[in-house]
C-alpha positions in Angstrom: -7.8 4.1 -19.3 -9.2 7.6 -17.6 -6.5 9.8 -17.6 -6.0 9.9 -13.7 -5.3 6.3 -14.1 -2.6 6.7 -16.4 -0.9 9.5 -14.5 -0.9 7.0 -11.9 0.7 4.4 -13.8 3.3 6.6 -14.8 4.1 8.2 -11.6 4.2 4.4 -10.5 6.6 3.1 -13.4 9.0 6.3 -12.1 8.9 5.4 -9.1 9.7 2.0 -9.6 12.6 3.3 -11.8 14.1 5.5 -9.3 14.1 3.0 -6.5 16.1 0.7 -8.9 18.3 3.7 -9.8 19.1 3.7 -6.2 19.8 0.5 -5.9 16.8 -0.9 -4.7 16.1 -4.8 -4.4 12.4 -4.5 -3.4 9.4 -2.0 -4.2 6.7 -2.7 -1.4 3.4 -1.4 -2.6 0.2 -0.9 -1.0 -1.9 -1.9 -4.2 -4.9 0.6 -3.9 -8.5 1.5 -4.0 -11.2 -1.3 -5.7 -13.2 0.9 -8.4 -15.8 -1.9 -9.6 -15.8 -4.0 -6.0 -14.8 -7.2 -8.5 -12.7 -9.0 -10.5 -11.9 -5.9 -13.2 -10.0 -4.3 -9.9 -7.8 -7.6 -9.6 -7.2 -7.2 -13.5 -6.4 -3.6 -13.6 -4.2 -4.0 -10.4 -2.1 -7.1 -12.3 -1.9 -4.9 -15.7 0.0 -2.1 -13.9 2.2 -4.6 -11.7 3.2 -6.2 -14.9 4.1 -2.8 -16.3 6.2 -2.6 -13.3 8.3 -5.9 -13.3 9.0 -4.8 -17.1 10.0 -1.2 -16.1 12.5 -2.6 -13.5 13.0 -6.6 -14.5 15.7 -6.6 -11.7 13.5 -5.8 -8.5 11.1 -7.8 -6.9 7.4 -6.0 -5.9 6.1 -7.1 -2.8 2.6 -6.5 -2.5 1.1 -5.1 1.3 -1.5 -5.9 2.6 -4.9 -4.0 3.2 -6.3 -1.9 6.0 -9.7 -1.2 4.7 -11.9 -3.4 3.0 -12.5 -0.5 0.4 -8.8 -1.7 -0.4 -7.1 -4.2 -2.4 -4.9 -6.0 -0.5 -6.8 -8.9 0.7 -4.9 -12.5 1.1 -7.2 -13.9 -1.6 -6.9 -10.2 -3.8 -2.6 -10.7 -3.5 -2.9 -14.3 -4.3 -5.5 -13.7 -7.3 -2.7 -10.6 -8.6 -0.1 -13.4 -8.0 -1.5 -16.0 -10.4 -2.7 -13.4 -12.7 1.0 -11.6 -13.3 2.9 -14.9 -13.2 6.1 -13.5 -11.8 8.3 -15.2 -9.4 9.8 -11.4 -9.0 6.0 -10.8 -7.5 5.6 -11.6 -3.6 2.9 -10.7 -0.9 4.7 -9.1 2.2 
C-alpha cells in the first residue's frame, strides 16, 4: 500500500476511535476517490472498512453516497462493499 494510502487508513482508524471515545453509535463516511475505475477500488474500499469495524467493533459505519461519478459511493459500489465486508455493523445511509 503507497504510503498516502496508509496515512489515510490511519488517520481513518483514529478517527473512528475518537468518535467511539466520544460516545459515538455511528461513523457516516463518504467512501472516496476510485483509483483503478474497477473492482480493485471496491476491494481496497472493503479492506479499510473492515479495519474500521475491528478498530471500533461497537459502532456501526454507514456508508454515503456519491456526488461525482469519479466517486465511490454508487448504490451498486455500497452494496458490492456490503457483501464484500460481511458486517451487519455495515449500512448504506
Amino acid at each position: 500500500m503507497p504510503e498516502v494510502q496508509e496515512r489515510t487508513v490511519k488517520a481513518l482508524v483514529a478517527a473512528v476511535r475518537k468518535a467511539r471515545e466520544a460516545g459515538a453509535e455511528i461513523f457516516n463516511l463518504h467512501i472516496g476517490w476510485r483509483v483503478w475505475m474497477d473492482h480493485r477500488d471496491i476491494e481496497q474500499a472493503a479492506e479499510v472498512i473492515k479495519k474500521l469495524l475491528e478498530a471500533a467493533p461497537d459502532i456501526v459505519v454507514t456508508l454515503e453516497t456519491m456526488y461525482t461519478r469519479r466517486m465511490l459511493g454508487t448504490f451498486e459500489d455500497i452494496r458490492a462493499i456490503m457483501e464484500a465486508v460481511g458486517s451487519d455493523r455495515l449500512r448504506g445511509s
